[in-house]
Biotite code that builds the C-alpha atoms (Angstrom):
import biotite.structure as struc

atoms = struc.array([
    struc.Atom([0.000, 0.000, 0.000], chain_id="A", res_id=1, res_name="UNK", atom_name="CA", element="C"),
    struc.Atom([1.931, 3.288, -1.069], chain_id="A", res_id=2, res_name="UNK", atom_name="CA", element="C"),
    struc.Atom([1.650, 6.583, 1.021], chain_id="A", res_id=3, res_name="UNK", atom_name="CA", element="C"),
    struc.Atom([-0.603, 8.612, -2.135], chain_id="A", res_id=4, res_name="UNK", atom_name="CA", element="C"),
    struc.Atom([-3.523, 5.937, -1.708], chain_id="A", res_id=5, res_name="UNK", atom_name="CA", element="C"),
    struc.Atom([-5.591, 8.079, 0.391], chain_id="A", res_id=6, res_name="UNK", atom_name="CA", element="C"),
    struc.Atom([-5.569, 10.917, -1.160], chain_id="A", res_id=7, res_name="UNK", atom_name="CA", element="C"),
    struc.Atom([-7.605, 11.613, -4.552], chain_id="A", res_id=8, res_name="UNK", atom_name="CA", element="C"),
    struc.Atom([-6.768, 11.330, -7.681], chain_id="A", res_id=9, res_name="UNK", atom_name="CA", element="C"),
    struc.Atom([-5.122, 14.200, -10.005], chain_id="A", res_id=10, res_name="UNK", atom_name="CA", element="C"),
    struc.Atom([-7.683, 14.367, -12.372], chain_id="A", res_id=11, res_name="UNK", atom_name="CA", element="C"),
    struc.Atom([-10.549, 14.722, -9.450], chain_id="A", res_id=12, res_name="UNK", atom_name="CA", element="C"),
    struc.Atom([-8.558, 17.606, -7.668], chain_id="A", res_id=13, res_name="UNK", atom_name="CA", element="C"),
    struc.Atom([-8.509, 19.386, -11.598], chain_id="A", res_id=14, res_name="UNK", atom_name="CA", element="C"),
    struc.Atom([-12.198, 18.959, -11.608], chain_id="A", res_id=15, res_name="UNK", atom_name="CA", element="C"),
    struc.Atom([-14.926, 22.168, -12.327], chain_id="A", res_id=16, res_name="UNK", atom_name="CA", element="C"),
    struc.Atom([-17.208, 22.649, -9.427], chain_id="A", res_id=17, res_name="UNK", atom_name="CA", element="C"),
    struc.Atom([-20.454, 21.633, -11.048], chain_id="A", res_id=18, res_name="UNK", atom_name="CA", element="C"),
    struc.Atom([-22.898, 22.753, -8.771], chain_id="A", res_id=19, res_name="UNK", atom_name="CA", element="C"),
    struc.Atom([-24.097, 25.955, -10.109], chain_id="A", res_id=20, res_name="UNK", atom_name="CA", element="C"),
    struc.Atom([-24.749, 23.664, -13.629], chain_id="A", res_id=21, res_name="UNK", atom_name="CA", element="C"),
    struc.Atom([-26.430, 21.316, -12.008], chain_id="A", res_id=22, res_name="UNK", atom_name="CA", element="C"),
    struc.Atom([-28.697, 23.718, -9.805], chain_id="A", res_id=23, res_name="UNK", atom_name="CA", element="C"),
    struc.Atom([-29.330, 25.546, -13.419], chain_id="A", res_id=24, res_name="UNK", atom_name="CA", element="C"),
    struc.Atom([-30.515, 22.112, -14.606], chain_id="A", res_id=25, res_name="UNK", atom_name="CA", element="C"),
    struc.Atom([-32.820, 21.301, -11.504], chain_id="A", res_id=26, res_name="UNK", atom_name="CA", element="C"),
    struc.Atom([-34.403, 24.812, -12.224], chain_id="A", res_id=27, res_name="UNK", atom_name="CA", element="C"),
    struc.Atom([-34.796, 24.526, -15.780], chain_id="A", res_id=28, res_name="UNK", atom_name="CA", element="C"),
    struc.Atom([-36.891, 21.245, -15.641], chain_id="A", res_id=29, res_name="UNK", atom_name="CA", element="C"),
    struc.Atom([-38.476, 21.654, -12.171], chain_id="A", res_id=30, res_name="UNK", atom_name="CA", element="C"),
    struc.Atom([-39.413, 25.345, -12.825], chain_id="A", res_id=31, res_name="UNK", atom_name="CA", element="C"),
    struc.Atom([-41.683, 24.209, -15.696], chain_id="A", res_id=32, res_name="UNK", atom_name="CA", element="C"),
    struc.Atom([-42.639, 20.630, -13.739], chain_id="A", res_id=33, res_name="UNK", atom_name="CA", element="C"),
    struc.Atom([-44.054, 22.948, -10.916], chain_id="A", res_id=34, res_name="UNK", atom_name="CA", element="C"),
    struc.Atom([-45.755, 25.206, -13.021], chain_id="A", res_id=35, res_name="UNK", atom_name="CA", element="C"),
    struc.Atom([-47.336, 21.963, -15.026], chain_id="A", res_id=36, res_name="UNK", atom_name="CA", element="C"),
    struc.Atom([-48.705, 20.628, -11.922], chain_id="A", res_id=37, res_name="UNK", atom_name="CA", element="C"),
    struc.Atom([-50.168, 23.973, -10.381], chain_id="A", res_id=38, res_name="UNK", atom_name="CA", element="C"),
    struc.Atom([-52.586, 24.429, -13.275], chain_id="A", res_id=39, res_name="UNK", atom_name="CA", element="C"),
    struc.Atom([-53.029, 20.563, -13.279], chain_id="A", res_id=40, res_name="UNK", atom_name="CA", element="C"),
    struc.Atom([-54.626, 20.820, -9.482], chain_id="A", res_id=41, res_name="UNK", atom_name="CA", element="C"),
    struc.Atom([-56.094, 24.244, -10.723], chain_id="A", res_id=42, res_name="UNK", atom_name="CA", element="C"),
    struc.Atom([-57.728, 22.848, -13.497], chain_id="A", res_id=43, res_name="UNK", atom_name="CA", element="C"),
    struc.Atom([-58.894, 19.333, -11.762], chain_id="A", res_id=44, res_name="UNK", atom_name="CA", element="C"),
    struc.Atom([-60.463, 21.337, -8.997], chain_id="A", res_id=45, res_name="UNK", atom_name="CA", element="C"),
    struc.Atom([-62.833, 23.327, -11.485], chain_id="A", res_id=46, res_name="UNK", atom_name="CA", element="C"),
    struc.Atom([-63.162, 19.916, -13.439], chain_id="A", res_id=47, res_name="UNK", atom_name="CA", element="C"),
    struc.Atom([-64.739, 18.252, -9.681], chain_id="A", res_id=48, res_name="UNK", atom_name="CA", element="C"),
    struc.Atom([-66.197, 21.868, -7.828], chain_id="A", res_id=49, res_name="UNK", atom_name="CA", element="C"),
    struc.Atom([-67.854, 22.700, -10.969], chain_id="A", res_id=50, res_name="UNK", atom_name="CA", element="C"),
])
């Protein structure tokens, strides 16, 4: 077992912190999802209430 096993790897220290992509990601398909389902309850409910 050599000494540098513990530590990570060279190409995982060179990495791009890809949080802010992937938070742009959630947004762009939840933002619409959420949106989608509101007027789906909205709608159902005047569908059922009359």
């Amino acid at each position: 077992m050599s000494p540098d096993s513990s530590q990570s790897p060279p190409e995982a220290a060179e990495a791009p912190d890809r949080r802010p992509l992937i938070a742009f990601t959630w947004l762009w398909v939840g933002a619409p999802l959420a949106y989608g389902l509101y007027e789906l309850v909205r709608k159902a409910t005047q569908l059922f209430t009359g």
